[in-house]
Structure formats: C-alpha cells, structure tokens
N, CA and C atoms as a LAMMPS dump frame, in Angstrom:
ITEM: TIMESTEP
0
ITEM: NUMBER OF ATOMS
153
ITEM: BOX BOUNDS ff ff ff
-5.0000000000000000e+02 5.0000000000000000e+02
-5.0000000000000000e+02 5.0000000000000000e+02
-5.0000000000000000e+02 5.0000000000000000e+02
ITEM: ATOMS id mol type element x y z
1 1 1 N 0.854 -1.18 0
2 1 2 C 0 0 0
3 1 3 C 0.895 1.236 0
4 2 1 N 0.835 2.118 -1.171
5 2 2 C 1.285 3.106 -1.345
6 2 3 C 1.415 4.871 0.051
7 3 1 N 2.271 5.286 0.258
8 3 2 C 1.621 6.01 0.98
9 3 3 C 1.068 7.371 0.662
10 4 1 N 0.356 7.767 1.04
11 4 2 C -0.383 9.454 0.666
12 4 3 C -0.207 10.172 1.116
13 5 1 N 0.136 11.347 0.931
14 5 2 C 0.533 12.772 1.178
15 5 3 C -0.464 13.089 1.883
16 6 1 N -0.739 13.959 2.815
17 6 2 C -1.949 14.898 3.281
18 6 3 C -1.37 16.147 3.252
19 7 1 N -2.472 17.228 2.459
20 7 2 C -1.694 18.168 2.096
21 7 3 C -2.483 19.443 3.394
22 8 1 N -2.555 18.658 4.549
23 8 2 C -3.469 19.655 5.818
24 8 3 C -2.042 20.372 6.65
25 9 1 N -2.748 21.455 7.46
26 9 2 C -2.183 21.939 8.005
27 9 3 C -0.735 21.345 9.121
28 10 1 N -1.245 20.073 9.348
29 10 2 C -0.811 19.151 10.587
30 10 3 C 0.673 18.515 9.997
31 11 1 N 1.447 18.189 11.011
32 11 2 C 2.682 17.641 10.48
33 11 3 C 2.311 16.569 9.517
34 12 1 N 3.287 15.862 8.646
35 12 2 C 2.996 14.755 8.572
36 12 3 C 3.671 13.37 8.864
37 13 1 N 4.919 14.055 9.835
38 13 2 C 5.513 12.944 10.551
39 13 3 C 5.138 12.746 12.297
40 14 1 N 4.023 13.386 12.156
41 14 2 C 3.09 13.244 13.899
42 14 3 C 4.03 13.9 15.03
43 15 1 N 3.338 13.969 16.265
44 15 2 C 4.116 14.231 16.91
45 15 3 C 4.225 13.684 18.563
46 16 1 N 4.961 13.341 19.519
47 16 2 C 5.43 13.235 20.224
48 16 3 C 6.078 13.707 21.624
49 17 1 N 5.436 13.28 22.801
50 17 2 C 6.316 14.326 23.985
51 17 3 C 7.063 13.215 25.047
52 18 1 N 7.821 13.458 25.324
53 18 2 C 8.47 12.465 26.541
54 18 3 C 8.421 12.904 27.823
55 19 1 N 8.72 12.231 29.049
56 19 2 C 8.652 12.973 30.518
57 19 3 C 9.676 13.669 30.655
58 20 1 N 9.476 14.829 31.112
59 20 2 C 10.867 15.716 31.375
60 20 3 C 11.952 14.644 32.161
61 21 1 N 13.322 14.993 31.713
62 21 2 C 14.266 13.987 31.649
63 21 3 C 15.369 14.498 33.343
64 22 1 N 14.986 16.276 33.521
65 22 2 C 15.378 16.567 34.303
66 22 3 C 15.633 17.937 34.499
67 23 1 N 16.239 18.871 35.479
68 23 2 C 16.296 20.539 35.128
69 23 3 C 17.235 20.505 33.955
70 24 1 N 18.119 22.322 34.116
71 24 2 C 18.418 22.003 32.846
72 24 3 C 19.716 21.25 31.912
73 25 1 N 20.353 20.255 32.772
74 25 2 C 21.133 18.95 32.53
75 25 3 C 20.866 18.235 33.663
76 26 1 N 21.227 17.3 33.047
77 26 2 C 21.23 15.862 33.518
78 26 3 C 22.063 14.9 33.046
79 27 1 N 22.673 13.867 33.581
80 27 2 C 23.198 12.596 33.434
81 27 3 C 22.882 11.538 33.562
82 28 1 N 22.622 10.898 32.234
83 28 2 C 22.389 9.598 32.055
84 28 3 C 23.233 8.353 32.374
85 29 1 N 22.958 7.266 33.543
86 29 2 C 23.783 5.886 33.835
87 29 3 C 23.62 5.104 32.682
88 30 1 N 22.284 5.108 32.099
89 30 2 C 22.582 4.115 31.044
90 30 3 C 21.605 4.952 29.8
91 31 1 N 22.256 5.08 28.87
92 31 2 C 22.185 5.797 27.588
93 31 3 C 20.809 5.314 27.021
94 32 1 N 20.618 3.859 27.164
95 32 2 C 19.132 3.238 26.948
96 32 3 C 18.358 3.231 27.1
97 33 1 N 18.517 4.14 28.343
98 33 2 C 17.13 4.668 29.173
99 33 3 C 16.855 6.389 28.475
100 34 1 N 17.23 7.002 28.357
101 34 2 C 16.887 8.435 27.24
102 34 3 C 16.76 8.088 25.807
103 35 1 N 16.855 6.901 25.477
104 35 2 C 16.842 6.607 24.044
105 35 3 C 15.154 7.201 23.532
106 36 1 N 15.201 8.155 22.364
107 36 2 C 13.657 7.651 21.979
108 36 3 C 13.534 7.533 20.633
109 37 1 N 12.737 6.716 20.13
110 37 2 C 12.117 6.137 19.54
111 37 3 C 11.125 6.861 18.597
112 38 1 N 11.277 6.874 17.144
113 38 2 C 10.298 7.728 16.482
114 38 3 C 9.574 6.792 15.508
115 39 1 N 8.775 5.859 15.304
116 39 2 C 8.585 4.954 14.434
117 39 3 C 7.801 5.405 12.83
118 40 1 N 8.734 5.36 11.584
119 40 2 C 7.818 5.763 10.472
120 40 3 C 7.293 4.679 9.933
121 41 1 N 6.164 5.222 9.521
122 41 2 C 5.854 3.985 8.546
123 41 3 C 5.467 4.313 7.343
124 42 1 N 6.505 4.413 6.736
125 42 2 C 6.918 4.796 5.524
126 42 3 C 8.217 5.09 5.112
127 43 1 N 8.868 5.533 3.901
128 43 2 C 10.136 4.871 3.272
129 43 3 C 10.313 6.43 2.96
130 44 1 N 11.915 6.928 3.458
131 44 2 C 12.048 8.033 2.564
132 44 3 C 12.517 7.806 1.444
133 45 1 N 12.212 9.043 0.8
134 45 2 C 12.543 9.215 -0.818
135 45 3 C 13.952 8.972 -1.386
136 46 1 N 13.953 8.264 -2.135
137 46 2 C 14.839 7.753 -2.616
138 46 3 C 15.744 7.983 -3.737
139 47 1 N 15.308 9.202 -4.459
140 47 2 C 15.52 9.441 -5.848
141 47 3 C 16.216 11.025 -5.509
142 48 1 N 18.064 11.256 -5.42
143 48 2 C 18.51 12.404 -4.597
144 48 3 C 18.933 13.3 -6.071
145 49 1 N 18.57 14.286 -6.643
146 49 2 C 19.268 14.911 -7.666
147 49 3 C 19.569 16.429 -7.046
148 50 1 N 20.891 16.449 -8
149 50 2 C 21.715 17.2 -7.743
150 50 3 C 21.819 18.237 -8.964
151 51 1 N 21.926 19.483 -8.992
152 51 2 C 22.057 20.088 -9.492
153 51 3 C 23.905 21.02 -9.832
C-alpha cells in the first residue's frame, strides 16, 4: 500500500512528547534509558538529484 501525502495543516511525521528527563542537565547511567524512539511507517525518498 502506497503512501499518501496529506496536504493539511498538521505535520505529517506526527508528533510526540516524553517525561521531562530533568532541570536544565542531567546525566544519564545508562544511555538506553533516554533513548527515543520515532517509528515511520513509511520509506524516505529515494531518488537524490543534484544540481
């Protein structure tokens, strides 16, 4: 199944919030735990021209 453009106001790669991670730094023990995750479902474009 092909995918479709929506040509609306709204992103079209959605969007996303996480729990604040901490003030304004912080240190991470294990890097795996701040990891996040953006899942597409869909393929970027593939065809790069150059001028």
């Amino acid at each position: 199944m092909p995918f479709e453009q929506s040509y609306s106001t709204d992103c079209s790669f959605g969007n996303s919030s996480t729990e604040i991670l901490g003030g304004s730094s912080f240190v991470l023990s294990d890097p795996e735990i701040g990891s996040i995750v953006i899942p597409f479902s869909f393929s970027w474009t593939r065809h790069i021209g150059l001028v």
